[in-house]
C-alpha positions in Angstrom: 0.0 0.0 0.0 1.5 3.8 -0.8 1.4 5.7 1.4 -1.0 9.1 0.7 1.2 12.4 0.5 0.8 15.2 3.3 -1.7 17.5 2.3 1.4 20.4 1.7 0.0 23.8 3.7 0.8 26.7 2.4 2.4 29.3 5.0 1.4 32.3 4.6 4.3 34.7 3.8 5.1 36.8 7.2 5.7 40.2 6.6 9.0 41.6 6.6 8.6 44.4 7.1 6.8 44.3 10.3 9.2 44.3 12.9 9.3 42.0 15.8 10.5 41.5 19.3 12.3 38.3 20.0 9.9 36.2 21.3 7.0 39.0 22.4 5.5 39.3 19.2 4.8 42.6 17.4 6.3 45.7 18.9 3.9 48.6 19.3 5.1 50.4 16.4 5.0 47.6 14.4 1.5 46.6 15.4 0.0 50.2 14.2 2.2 50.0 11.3 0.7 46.3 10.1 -2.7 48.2 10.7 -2.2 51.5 8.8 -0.7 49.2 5.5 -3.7 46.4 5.9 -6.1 49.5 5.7 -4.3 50.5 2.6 -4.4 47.4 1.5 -8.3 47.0 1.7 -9.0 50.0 0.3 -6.7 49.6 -3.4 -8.8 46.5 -3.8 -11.8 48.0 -3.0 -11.2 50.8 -5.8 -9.9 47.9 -8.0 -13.0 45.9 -7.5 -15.0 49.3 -8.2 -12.9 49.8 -11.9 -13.8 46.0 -12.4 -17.3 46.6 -11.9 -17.5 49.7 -13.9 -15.8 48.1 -16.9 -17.8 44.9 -16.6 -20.8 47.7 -16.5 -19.6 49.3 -19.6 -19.5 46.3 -21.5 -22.9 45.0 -20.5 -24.2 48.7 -21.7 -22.4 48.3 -25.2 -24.1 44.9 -25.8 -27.0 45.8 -25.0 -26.9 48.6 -27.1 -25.5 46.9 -30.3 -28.2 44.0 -30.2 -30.8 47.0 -30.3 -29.7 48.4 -32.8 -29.2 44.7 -34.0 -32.6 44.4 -33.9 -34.0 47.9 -34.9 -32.0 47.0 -38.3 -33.7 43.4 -38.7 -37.1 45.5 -37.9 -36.1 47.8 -40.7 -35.4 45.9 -42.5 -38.4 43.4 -42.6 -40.6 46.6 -42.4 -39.1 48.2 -45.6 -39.4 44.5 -47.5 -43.5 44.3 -46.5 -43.5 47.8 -47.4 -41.7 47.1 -51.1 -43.8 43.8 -51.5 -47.2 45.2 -50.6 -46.7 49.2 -52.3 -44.9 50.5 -55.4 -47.1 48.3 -58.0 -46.3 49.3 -61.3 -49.1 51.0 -63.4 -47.6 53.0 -65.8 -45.1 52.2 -68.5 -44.3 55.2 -70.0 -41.9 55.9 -72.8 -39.9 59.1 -73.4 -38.5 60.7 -76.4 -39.0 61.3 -80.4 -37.8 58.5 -82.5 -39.1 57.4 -85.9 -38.2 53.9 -86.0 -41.2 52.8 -84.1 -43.7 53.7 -82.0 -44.2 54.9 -78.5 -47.1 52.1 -78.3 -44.7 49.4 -79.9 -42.3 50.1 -77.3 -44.3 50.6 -74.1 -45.7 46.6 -75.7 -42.1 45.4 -75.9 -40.9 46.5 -72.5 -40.5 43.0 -70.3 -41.8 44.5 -67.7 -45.7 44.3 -67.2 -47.6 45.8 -65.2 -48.4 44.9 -61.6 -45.0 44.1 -61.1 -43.5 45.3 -58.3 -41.1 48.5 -59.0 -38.2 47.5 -57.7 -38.1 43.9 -58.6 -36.8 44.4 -62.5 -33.1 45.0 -63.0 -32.3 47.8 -65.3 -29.9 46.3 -67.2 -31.5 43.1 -68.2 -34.1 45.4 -69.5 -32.2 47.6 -71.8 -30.7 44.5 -73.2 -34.1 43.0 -73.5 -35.2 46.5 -75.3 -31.9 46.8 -77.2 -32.3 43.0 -79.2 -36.3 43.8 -79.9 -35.6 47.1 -80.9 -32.4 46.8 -83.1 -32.9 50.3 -84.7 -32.9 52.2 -81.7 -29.7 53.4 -79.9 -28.8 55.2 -75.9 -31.9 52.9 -74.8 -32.4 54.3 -70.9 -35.1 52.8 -68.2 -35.6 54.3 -64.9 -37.9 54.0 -62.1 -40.5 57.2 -61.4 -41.8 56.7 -57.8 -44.4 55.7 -56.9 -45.6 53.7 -60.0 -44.0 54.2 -63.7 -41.5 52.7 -65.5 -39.8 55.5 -68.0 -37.7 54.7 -70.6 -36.2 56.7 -73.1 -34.4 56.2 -76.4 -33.0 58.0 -79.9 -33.2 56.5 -83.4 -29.7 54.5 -84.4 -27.1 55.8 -86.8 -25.5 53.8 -89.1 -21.7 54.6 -88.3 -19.8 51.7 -89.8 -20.4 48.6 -91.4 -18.2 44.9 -91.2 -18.1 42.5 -94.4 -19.7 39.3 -93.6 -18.3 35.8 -94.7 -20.9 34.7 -96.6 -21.2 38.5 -98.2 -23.3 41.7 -97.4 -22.2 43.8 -95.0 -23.1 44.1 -91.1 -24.3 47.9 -89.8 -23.2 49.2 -86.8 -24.9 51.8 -84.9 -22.8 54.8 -83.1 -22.7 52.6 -80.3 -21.2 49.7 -81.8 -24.7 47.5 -81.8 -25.8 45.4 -84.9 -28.1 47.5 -86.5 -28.7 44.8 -89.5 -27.6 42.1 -91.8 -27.1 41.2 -95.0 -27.2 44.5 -96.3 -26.2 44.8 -100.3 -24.4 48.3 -100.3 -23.5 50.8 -97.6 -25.7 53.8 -96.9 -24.0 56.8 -97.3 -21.8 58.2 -94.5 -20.7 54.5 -93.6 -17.6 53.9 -93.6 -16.2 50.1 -94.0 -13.9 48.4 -90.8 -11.3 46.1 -92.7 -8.7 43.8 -91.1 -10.8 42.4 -88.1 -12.7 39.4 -87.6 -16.1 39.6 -85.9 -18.0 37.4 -83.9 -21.7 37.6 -85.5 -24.3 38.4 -83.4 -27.6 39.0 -83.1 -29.5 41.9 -84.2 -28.9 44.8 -81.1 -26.3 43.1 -79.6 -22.6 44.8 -79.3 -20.2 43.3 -82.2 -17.2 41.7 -80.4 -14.1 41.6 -82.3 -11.2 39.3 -82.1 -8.9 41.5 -80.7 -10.5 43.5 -78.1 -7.5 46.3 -78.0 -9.5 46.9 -81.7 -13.1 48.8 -80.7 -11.4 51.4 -78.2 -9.1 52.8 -81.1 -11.6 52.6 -83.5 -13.8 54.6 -81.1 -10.4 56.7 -81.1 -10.3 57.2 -84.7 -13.6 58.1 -85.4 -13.6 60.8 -82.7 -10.6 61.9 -84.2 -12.5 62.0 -88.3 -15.4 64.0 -86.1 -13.0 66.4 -84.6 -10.8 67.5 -87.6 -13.8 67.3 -89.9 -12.7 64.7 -92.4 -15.3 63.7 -95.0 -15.6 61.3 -97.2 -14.5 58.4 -95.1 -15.1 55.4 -96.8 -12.7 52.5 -95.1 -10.6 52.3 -91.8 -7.8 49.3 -92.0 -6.8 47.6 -88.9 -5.1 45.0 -90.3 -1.5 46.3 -88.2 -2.5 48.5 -85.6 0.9 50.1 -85.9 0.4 50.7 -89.4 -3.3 52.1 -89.5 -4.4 53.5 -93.1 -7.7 54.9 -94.2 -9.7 55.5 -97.5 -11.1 58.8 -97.9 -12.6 59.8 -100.9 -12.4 58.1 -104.0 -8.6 59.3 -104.5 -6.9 58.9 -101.4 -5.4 56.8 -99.2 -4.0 58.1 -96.0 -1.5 56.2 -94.1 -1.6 57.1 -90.1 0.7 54.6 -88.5 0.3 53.9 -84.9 -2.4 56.0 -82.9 -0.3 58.2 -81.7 -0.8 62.0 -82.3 -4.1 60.5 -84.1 -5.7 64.0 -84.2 -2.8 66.2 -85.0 -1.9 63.9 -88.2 -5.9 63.7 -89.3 -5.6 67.6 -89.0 -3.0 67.8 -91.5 -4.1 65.1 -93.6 -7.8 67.3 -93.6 -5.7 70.9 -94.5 -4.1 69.2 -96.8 -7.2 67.6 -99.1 -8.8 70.8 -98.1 -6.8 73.7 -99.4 -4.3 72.4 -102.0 -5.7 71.3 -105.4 -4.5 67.7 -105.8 -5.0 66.2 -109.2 -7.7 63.9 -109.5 -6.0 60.4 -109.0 -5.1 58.0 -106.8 -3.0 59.6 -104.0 -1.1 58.2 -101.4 -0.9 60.5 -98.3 1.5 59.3 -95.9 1.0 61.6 -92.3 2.8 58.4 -89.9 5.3 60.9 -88.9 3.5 63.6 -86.6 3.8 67.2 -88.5 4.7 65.8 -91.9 2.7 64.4 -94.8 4.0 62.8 -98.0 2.1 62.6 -100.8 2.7 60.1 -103.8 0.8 60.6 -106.9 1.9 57.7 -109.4 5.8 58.1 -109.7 5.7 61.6 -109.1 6.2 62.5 -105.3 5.6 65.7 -103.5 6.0 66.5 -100.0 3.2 68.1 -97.5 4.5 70.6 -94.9 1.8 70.9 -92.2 2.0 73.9 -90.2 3.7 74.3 -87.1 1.7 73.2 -83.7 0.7 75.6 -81.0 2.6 73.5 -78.9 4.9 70.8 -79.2 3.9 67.2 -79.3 4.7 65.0 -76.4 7.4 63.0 -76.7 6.8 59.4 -78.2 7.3 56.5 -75.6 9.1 53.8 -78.7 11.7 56.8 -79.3 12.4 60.0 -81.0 9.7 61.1 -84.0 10.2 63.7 -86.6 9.2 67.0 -84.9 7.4 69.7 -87.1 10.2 72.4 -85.7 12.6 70.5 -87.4 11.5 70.5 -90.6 12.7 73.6 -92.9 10.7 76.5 -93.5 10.1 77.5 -97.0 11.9 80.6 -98.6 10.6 83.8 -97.5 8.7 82.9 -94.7 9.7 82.7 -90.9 6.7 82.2 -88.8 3.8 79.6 -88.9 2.4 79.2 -92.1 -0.5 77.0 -93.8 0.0 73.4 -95.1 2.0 73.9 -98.6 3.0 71.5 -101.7 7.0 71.3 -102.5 7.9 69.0 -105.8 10.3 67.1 -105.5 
């Protein structure tokens, strides 16, 4: 059998600095000194017992606090949900806006969303897209909500902007917003201009043509805001075959070589002076502009050189190295100062 271990008792720790007598006990100053520090004692953990309790109060107040608000937001939130379920019925499709495509009643008809629907059940989007496919002719398609019951939507009649050559021939129309207007069209309306060098994805009539590079629709966005800017006419085909090598068809003459994109603007402005104000012979013409502030034109195997005026300000530097800059290029005899886009033979 083992034995059981003692019990151990703890002694308590005597206080050193109480002093004692030999074998009398406590002194008399010692004995009112062990009182005075016991009293101290008592009353720093009374005062930490009091923080305790005013911290553990503190937190109790903050809990209770968060699960009301807690549960004012659940109440809110139920509340507004009864309130959307039971009110805000739609009665009122309304359309905004003058169009000639179609008519207001042909749209208000189309619109997926009926009436007695509640008003905040539909999703925008999914509409316009709806609206945009039914309606191919129609372009900027907008729906919003009118509280406490309509529907509004509002739309303008699609522009044909440019047109894609289909596989099987015909050509594709594009609306200003890069939507399929229609299909297997024979010729090109007048003020559409042909995208060459791309592949498109065929879609259906009002969706957004997808191309097979995607870096393609932003700079052909680029370019035509550039043509609208400088006020070219007579646009009739935009190559992106090489995006670094970018050439367009403009009139029945000429064909303009741009490069890459950059300085679009400034070289479409000279290219535009240039047509403009000198009277070019009447045959195919080959108008290079790739270098910013110069244009070359070759007529057959005679060449002569386009000096486009000088830029308010100098062009920012190009980031694939150092381009031709328009200061550097002589200045005819006789003349000092800015001057307007002249013909030199060479």
């Amino acid at each position: 059998m083992k034995k059981k271990p003692k019990k151990q008792v703890k002694k308590q720790a005597q206080r050193r600095d109480i002093p004692r007598t030999h074998n009398t006990g406590y002194t008399e100053e010692g004995f009112y000194r062990a009182v005075a520090m016991t009293q101290e004692e008592l009353e720093e953990r009374e005062r930490i017992k009091r923080t305790i309790a005013q911290k553990r109060q503190k937190r109790r107040r903050k809990k209770a606090a968060f699960r009301f608000f807690l549960l004012f937001c659940c109440l809110l939130v139920v509340g507004a949900t009864v309130a959307v379920s039971i009110f805000f019925k739609i009665d009122t499709i309304r359309f905004e806006g003058e169009i000639t495509a179609y008519t207001a009643q042909q749209i208000e008809g189309g619109c997926p969303v009926s009436v007695g629907e509640n008003l905040f059940r539909f999703k925008a989007g999914e509409v316009q897209e709806a609206l945009y496919r039914k309606f191919p002719l129609l372009d900027d398609i907008q729906v919003g909500r009118t509280l406490p019951t309509t529907v509004t939507i509002t739309a303008k009649d699609a522009v044909a902007r440019t047109a894609v050559k289909q596989e099987g021939g015909g050509y594709t129309l594009l609306s200003e917003s890069g939507r399929i207007m229609a299909k297997n069209q024979v010729s090109l309306p007048e003020g559409v201009y042909l995208i060459s060098g791309v592949k498109a994805k065929q879609g259906e009539l009002g969706e957004m043509l997808q191309f097979d590079d995607p870096d393609k629709l932003p700079l052909l966005e680029e370019i035509h805001q550039a043509v609208s800017a400088v006020g070219l006419e007579g646009l009739q085909s935009v190559d992106l075959s090489d995006t670094q090598n970018i050439s367009l068809r403009v009139g029945k003459y000429f064909l303009v070589k741009l490069g890459s994109d950059y300085q679009l603007e400034y070289k479409l402005q000279l290219v535009h002076e240039i047509i403009v104000q000198k009277d070019l012979s009447p045959e195919p013409t080959i108008l290079d502009a790739s270098i910013p502030g110069k244009v070359t034109a070759k007529t057959g195997t005679a060449a002569v050189q386009a000096l486009g005026r000088r830029p308010r300000c100098r062009p920012p530097p190009c980031p694939f190295g150092r381009l031709a800059d328009p200061q550097d290029l002589p200045l005819p005899p006789g003349i000092s100062g800015g001057y307007t886009p002249s013909l030199i033979h060479i």
